[in-house]
N, C-alpha and C positions, 0 to 999 in steps of 0.2 A: 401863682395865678391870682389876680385881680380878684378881690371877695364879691364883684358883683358879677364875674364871669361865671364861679360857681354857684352862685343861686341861680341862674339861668340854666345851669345845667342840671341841677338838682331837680330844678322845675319840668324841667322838660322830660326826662326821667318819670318823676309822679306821674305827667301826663301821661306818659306811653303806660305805665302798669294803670293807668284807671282805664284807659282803654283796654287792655289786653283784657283788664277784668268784666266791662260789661259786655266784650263778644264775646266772652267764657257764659259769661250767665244769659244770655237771649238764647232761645228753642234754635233749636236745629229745625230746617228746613226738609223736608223728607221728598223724597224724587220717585213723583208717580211712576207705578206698574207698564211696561209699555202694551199694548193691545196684540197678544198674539193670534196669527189667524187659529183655525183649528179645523183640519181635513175629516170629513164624517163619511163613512164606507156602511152600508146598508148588506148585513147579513144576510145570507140566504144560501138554498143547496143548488150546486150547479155540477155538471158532471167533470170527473177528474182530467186536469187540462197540466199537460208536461210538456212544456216548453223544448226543444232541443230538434237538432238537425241528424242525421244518420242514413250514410251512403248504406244501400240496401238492393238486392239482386235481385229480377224478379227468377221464379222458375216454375212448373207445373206442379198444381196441387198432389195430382198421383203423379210419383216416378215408379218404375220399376226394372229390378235385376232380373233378364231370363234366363231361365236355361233349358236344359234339353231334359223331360223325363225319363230318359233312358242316356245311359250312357252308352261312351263310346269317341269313333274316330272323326274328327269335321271334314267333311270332306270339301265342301263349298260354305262361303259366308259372304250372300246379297246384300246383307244393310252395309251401308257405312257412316261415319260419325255424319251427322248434321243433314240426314237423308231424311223424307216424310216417306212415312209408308198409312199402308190402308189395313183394315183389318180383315184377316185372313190372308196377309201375304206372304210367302214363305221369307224366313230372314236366314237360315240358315238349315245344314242338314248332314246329320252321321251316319256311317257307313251301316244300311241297313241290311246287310247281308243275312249274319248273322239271324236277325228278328225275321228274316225273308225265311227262312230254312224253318226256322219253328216254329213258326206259321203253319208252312206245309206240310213237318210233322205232326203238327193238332191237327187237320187238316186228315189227314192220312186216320189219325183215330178217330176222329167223328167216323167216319166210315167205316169201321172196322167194327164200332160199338152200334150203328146205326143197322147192320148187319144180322149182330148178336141180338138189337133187340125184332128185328124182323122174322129171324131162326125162332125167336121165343114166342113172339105174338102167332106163327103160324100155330107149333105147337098146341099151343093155350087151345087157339079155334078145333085144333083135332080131337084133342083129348076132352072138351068140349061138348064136341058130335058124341061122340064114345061112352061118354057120362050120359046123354041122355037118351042113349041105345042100352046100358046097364052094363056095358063090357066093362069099365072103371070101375075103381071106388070112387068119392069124392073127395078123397086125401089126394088123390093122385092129380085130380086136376087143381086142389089149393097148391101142390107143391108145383108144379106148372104154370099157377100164376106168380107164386112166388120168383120161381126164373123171370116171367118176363118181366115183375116191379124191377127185379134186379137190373135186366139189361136196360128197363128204359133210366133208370137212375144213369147207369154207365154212360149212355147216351147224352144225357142232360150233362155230366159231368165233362165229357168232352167236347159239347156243342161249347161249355164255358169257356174251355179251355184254349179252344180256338178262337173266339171272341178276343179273348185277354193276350193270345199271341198277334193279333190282329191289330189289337192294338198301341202296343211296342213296335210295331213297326212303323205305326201312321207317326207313333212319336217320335222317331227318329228325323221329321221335319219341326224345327220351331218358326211357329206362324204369329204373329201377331194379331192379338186379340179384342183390338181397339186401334184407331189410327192412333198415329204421334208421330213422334220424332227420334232419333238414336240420337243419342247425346256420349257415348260411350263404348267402348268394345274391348272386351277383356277376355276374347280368346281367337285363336287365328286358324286355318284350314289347315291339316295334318297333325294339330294338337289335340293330344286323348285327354276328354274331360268326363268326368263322373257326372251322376243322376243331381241335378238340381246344382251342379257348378254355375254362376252365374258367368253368361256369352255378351249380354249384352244391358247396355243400362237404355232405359226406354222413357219417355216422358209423352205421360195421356195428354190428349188433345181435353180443351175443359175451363175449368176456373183455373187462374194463377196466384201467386202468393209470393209478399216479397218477403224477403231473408235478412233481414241484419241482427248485429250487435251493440247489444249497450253493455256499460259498466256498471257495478255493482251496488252504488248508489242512486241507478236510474230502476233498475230492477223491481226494486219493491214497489215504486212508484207506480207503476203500468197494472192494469187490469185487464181481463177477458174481457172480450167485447169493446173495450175501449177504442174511438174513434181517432184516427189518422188520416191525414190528407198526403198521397202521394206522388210527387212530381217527375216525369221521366226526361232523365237526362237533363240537357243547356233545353229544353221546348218548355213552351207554356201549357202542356198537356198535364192533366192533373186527372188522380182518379182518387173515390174515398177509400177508405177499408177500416177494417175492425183487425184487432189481437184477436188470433185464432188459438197461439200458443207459446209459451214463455218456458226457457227452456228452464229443466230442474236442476238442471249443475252448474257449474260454471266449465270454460274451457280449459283444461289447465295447462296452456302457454299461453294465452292471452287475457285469460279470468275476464272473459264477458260471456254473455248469456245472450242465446240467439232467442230471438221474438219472431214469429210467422204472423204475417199481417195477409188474412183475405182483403183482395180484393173487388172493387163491385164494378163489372161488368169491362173485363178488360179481359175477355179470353182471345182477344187477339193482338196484345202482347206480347213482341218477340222476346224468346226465351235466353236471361242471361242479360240484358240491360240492365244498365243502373236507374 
């Protein structure tokens, strides 16, 4: 290589490291912070607000199981599922023969005690006269009213007794004791059911309340009284209501917990919509 080609290169060389060295030693430039916004949320107490959707049934506030206070045979059964009845209507009735008979036996003793105490109270009025003619002692007429306390006791004893047969017999019809509806029937005409077997499921006419389920991390969240908005069915019908009651266990096939939501002012509510 030519000696003047290498001093050009030499040179050119130097340049590049004095340059490499005075961008090494000038400051670094530093790269402003960008301006981030910042969202401010203002604290305060508002009441418990739980997000979430849940299909839920309506049904009546009172339901209830009836049955007959006497037992016995059904001979006839008026109601039927999804029937409105009125209160005091007969829904069903067991063979009251039976209670018809000892009836007529108490019945028979009222009379016979009724008797006993009339034979006593005459008594009493004679031996009475007799005492205050001097023919007595007055033991004799204590022991004479003692008879007649006795039969009228007898009497009252069996005036009860006929009452209480009296009424075994009325019981042998079940009347419904508030209008509603039969939502259910769980015994049929020729079947012997005992004293308080349930005949019939019955739902009071009144407030309603819907039924659903949540899962076990929505649970703890919900409160008594806690406000709902409820929507029936595909309609734009909406009604409010409060948590009345949050069930204490969980279901164990499905592990949710039924919540009871009153309703305000929806008692005409057909019973069993979503």
């Amino acid at each position: 290589m030519p000696q003047h080609a290498l001093r050009l290169t030499s040179l050119a060389f130097l340049l590049f490291a004095l340059i490499v060295s005075i961008a090494a030693c000038s400051p670094k430039q530093e790269t402003p912070e960008p301006i981030r916004s910042v969202k401010l949320l203002t604290v305060g107490s508002s009441e418990l607000n739980v997000q979430g959707e849940y299909a839920a049934e309506v049904k009546a506030r009172t339901e209830s199981r009836l049955g007959f206070r006497v037992g016995g045979k059904i001979l006839v059964r008026q109601a039927e599922v999804g029937q409105r009845v009125q209160a005091g209507q007969v829904l069903a009735e067991v063979d009251v023969q039976d209670y018809a008979l000892a009836a007529q036996a108490a019945q028979a003793q009222v009379l016979g005690a009724r008797a006993q105490r009339d034979l006593a109270a005459s008594d009493y009025k004679r031996y009475e006269a007799l005492l205050a003619q001097n023919f007595i002692s007055a033991a004799e007429l204590e022991r004479r009213s003692a008879t007649l306390k006795a039969a009228q006791s007898s009497l009252d004893q069996a005036l009860s007794q006929a009452q209480s047969q009296a009424n075994q017999a009325g019981y042998a019809k079940l009347m419904a004791t508030t209008s509603g509806v039969v939502t259910g029937v769980e015994a049929e005409p020729g079947q012997v059911v005992s004293a308080g077997q349930p005949v019939l499921r019955f739902a009071h006419d009144g407030p309603r309340d819907a039924f659903f389920a949540v899962p076990e991390h929505v649970v703890s969240r919900l409160k008594l009284g806690q406000k709902m908005t409820v929507t029936v069915g595909n309609t734009t019908q909406s009604f409010q209501g409060r948590v009345r009651e949050i069930g204490a266990s969980a279901d164990p096939a499905t592990r949710t917990f039924t919540v009871k939501l009153a309703l305000e002012k929806a008692e005409q509510l057909p019973l069993g919509i979503t």
